[in-house]
Structures are given as C-alpha cells and as structure tokens.
C-alpha positions, 0 to 999 in steps of 0.5 A: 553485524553486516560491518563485522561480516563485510567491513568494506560495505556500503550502506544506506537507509531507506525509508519506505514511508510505507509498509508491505507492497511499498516496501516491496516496490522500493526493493525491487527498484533498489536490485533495478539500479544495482544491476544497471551499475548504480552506487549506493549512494547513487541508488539510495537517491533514485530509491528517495525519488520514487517513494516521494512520488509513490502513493498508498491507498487501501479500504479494510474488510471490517473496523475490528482489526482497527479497534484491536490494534488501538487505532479505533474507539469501542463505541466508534468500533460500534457505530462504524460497524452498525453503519458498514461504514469502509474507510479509505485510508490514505499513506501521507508523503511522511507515511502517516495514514489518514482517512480520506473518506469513509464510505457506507459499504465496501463496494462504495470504498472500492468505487472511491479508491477506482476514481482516486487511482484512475484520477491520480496515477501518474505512469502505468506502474501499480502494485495491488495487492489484498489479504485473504479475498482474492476474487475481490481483488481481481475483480478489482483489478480488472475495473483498474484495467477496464479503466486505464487498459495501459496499466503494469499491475502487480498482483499480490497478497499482503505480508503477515504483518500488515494483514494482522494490522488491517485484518481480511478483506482489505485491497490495496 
C-alpha cells in the first residue's frame, strides 16, 4: 500500500525485540538519525545496533493477567497468588520473556530489578515506564536516581496492549 502511495520509498523492517517503551525507543532513535541525514539503509543498521544492545526488564501487579493470557496454570495462578509471589521477567536478545527470579512480594521484585538495573546499565539512557500506578513507579524512579544520579530517565505509561498482557501495577 505505501508502494502504491509512494513508489519511490524506501523501506526497511525493524524488529524491536520487544514491545511498548522498546518499540518506542527504536522509534525514536530512528527520526534521530533521519534527521542527522542517515539513509534507510544507514538507519536501520545503527536501529539493530541499539536494540542488540537494549535491555528489558518489568515485574507485574498480580499473576492474574498472566493466567488469562495462557502464560499461567490455574493451580500455578493459585500457589503463585496464595505465596504473593512477583516475578521478574526478563526480554532475552531474540526478545523471548524468561522469568529470572521470582520474589515474595512486589517490594522484594522492585529490589531485584534496582540491583539488576543499577549492575547492568551500560550509558545513562533508561525508559521506565508502568500501567496504572503511577506513584509507585515514580517512587521507583527516584531509587534509580538515588542510585545512578547520571541517569536520562524517560518517564511514561505503558500502551493499551501490553497493559492487558501484564494487567496493573506492573513497572518497567
């Protein structure tokens, strides 16, 4: 369809690996190197580039939305629930989700993802980003700041889609 519009485009595919601020991140580095004078071809290498180097993490409000999007047993639904247990989910480099730990209580996942963030940042750019609690996620944010002051946080909610896929109370 953009052929017929614009037979003369050029066009490239980018896979993000990821979904909601990661895509968002691609973007954004995308219209940065158009505007220094990039070619597509040009852009969608330095697009690669970033997003073999990016990195996803994010803990979930509750296992619920999980179960409902056939990612979670109803007895595991039921354990995992009865334990407040809070996974800490992490976006692989082929953008597969894999659990890395799974902590009693969402303070206890928020600590973990702290360490892990603060450990394994590499520059000062960081996307965080949440559905539906706000005031956690900035009191998150200011720990990240407590702990790496340098850091060049975007702040932000998460899109419609993945919110339905990790329900509330999830940061990113």
């Amino acid at each position: 369809m953009i052929m017929d519009t614009y037979p003369n485009a050029q066009i490239e595919c980018i896979d993000s690996l990821s979904g909601s601020t990661g895509e968002l991140l691609s973007l954004e580095k995308a219209i940065e190197f158009a505007n220094q004078g990039l070619n597509v071809y040009e852009i969608k290498e330095k697009v690669d580039e970033l997003i073999a180097r990016q990195a996803s993490i994010f803990t979930i409000g509750s296992l619920y939305h999980l179960y409902k999007g056939g990612r979670l047993s109803a007895g595991k639904l039921a354990i995992g629930s009865l334990l407040r247990l809070k996974p800490v989910v992490y976006a692989d480099k082929e953008g597969k989700l894999a659990s890395i730990e799974n902590e009693f209580g969402k303070k206890r996942a928020l600590q973990t993802m702290l360490k892990m963030m603060v450990e394994t940042i590499d520059g000062n750019r960081l996307y965080l980003s949440y559905t539906d609690n706000e005031d956690e996620a900035l009191k998150f944010k200011g720990q990240l700041l407590e702990a790496k002051p340098d850091l060049d946080i975007t702040f932000l909610p998460i899109d419609f889609t993945m919110n339905c896929h990790c329900g509330p109370g999830t940061i990113a």
